[in-house]
N, C-alpha and C positions, 0 to 999 in steps of 0.2 A: 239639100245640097250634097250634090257626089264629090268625092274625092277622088281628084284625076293625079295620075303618078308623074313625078317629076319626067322630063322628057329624058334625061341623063342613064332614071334607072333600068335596069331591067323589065322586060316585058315578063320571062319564068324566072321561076325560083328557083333554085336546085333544092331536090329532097332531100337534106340534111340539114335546111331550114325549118324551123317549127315554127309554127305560129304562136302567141305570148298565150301563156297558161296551158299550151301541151306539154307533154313529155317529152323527153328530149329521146331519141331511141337510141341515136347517135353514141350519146354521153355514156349510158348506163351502157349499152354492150360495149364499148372502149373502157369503159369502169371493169367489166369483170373480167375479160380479158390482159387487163394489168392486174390485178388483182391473181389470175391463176397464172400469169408469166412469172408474178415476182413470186408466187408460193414453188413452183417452179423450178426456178432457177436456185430459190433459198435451200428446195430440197438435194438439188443438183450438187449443188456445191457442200452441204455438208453430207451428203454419201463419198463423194471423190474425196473433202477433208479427213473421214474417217478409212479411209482406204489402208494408209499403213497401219492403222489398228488392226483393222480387220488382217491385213497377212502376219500378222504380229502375233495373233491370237493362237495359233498353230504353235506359236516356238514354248520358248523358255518361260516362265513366268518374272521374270529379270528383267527379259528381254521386252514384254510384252509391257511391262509396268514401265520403261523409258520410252519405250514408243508412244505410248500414251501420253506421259507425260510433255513430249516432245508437242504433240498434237494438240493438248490444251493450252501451251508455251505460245504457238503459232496462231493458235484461235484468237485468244486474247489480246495479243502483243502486236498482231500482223505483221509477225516477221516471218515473212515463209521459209529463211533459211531452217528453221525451225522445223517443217513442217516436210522440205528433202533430205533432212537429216535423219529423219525418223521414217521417211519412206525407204533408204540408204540402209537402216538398221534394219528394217520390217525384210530387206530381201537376202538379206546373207543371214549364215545357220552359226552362229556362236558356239564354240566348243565347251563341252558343257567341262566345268573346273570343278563343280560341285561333288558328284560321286565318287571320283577317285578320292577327293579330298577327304570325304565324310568314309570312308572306308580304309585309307588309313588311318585313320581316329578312331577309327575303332580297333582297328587293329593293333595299335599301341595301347590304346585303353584293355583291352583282353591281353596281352602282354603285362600289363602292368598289373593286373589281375582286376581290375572295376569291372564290373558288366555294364556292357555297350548300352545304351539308350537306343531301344528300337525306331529303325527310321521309319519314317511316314513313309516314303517312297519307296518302298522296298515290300512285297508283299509280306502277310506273317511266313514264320517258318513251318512247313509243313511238320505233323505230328507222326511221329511213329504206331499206326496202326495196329502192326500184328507183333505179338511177343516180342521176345527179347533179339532178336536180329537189327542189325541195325545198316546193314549190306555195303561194307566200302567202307565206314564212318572210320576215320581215326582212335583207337581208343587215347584216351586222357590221359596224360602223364602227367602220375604225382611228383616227379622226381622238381619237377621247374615251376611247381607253387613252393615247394618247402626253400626252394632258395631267393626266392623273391623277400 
């Protein structure tokens, strides 16, 4: 006995029809193509999220450590204010308060007679190579330890 098709259906099939127990070709390549959109897209958006880190990286270490922070705040929380706030910070140049500061402090501390605690950021101080010249250097006055 043959089986005659409904009059109703179609005479072709369109090829994105399988027949029961093939593969689908359809499926799997719309599978991997969502599959590399959303990798994607996932990469897209955390390169552009870490964007003000990265201009951030260049500055202060201050600065770059709130930018950051800012950026894990917006990841998390998805509040993007978070996230222009810290792009906001990552484009202007902070004046730096630190070295003037640490250089008065020392300067008062050598005043006061304590020897300075050598900065990190400051290279070492170059050593006197050849004899006793010392070309420019101030000599030392005893006069302003004895009265301290």
């Amino acid at each position: 006995m043959s089986e005659s098709l409904h009059p109703a259906a179609p005479h072709h099939l369109p090829g994105f029809i399988t027949a029961p127990g093939d593969t689908d070709v359809l499926m799997v390549v719309v599978g991997i193509i969502l599959i590399g959109a959303v990798v994607g897209v996932g990469n897209f958006y955390l390169h552009l999220h870490t964007m003000p880190e990265r201009m951030a990286h260049k500055s202060q270490k201050l600065q770059f450590e709130i930018v950051a922070v800012l950026g894990l705040l917006a990841l998390f929380t998805h509040n993007h204010l978070f996230w222009v706030i810290g792009l906001f910070l990552a484009m202007i140049d902070l004046p730096d308060f630190g070295t003037p500061l640490r250089r008065i402090a020392g300067s008062v501390e050598k005043l006061a007679g304590v020897p300075p605690e050598p900065d990190p950021t400051e290279p070492p101080p170059e050593t006197v190579s050849h004899g006793a010249g010392t070309h420019g250097a101030p000599a030392p006055k005893s006069e302003a330890q004895s009265h301290a």
